[in-house]
N, C-alpha and C positions, 0 to 999 in steps of 0.2 A: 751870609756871614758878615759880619761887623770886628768892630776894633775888640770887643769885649771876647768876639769869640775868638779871637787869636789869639788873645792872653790868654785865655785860658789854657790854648793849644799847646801855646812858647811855654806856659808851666806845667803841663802834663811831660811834654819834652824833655823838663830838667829833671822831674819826678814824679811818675806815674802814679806814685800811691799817696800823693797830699791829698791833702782832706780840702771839701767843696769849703769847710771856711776858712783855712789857709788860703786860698787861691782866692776867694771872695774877697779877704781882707788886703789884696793885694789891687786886686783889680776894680774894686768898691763896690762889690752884689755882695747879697747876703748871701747864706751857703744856700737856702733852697734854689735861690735863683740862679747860680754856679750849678746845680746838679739837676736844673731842668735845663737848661743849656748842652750842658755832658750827653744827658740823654739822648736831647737834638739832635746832637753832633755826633752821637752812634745812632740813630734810626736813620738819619739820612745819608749815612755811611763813609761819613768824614773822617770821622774815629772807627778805623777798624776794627782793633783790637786794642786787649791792655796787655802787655807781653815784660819779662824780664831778660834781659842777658847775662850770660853767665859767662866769666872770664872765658876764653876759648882755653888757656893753657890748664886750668881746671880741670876743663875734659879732655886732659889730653894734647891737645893738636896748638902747640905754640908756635908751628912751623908753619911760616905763611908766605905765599909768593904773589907777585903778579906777573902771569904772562900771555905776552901777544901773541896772538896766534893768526896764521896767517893761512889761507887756503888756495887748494889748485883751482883756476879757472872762476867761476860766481857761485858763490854758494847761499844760497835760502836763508834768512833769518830761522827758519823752522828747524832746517836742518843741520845747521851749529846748536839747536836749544835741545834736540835729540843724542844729538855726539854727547855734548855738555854735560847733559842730566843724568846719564849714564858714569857721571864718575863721582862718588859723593866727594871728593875732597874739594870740586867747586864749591864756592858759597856765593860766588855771583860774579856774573858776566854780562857783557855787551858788545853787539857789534857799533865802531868808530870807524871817526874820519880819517885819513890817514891811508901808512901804509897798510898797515892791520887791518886784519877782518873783524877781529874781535879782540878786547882786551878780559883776561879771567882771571878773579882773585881764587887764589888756593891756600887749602890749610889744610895740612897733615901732621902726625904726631912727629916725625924725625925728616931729616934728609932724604935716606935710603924709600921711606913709604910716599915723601914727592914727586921722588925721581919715579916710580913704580905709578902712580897718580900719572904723572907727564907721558910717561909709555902709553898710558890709555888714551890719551888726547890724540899722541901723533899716530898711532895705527888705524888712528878712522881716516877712510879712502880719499874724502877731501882734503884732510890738511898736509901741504907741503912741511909746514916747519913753523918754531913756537920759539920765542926768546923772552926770558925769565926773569927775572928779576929779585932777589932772595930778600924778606924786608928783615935788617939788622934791628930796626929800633922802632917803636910806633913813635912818633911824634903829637899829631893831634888823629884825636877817633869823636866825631861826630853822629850822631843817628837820625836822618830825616826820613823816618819811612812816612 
C-alpha cells in the first residue's frame, strides 16, 4: 500500500458511494486507475466490504449504554464472546485494562428493554456485576472498521 492508496481509503471513509473520478480528481489518478486500485484493495482484502449505516434510532433502538462488566475469578476471552453473543442488544464489546473485564456498548429501543438486555448479561455464571453508563448525547461518532 502507498500514499495513493490511503487516500483513496480516507475518501471511501467519508463516502463510500464517490465515484473512481471524484476520488481520482482528488488524489491525481485518472478514474480507471482509482478503480484498478479499489479492486486491489478488495482482492487482497483491505477493503472488506462496501456497507451503509442506518441511523440506529430509525430502527428503533436510540437507547444506547456503555457497560463494564466485570467477572468472578478469570474468565476466557471466548467465553465472555459466548455470554455476549447471546444478547442482541450488544453491538460491540472488548475485553480492557483495568478493573473491567470487558467494556460493552448496548443499544435497545427504551430503558425498560436495557434494563431486561443487562439481566441477560448478569445471570451468566461468570459475571459478578456490570456498571453502566446511559449515553445522554452522541458528541463525535466516527467509523474505522
Amino acid at each position: 500500500m502507498d500514499n495513493l492508496d490511503y487516500g483513496i481509503i480516507d475518501l471511501l471513509r467519508q463516502n463510500s458511494r464517490a465515484g473512481y473520478g471524484d476520488i481520482g480528481e482528488v488524489i491525481g489518478l485518472s478514474a480507471s486507475a482509482v478503480k484498478r486500485r479499489v479492486d486491489r484493495l478488495v482482492a487482497d482484502g483491505v477493503i472488506r466490504s462496501f456497507t451503509i449505516q442506518v441511523d440506529p434510532a430509525v430502527d428503533g433502538m436510540a437507547t444506547e449504554a456503555y457497560v463494564e462488566l466485570f467477572c468472578r475469578g478469570t474468565v476466557a476471552p471466548d467465553e465472555l464472546k459466548r455470554i455476549l453473543s447471546g444478547v442482541p442488544e450488544v453491538v460491540d464489546a472488548g475485553t480492557v485494562t483495568g478493573s473491567a473485564d470487558a467494556i460493552v456498548h448496548m443499544r435497545s429501543r427504551d430503558i425498560p428493554s436495557l434494563e431486561m438486555a443487562l439481566e441477560k448479561v448478569r445471570i451468566a455464571p461468570n459475571v459478578d456485576h456490570t456498571r453502566s453508563a446511559i449515553v445522554l448525547s452522541r458528541l463525535i461518532h466516527r467509523t474505522h472498521d
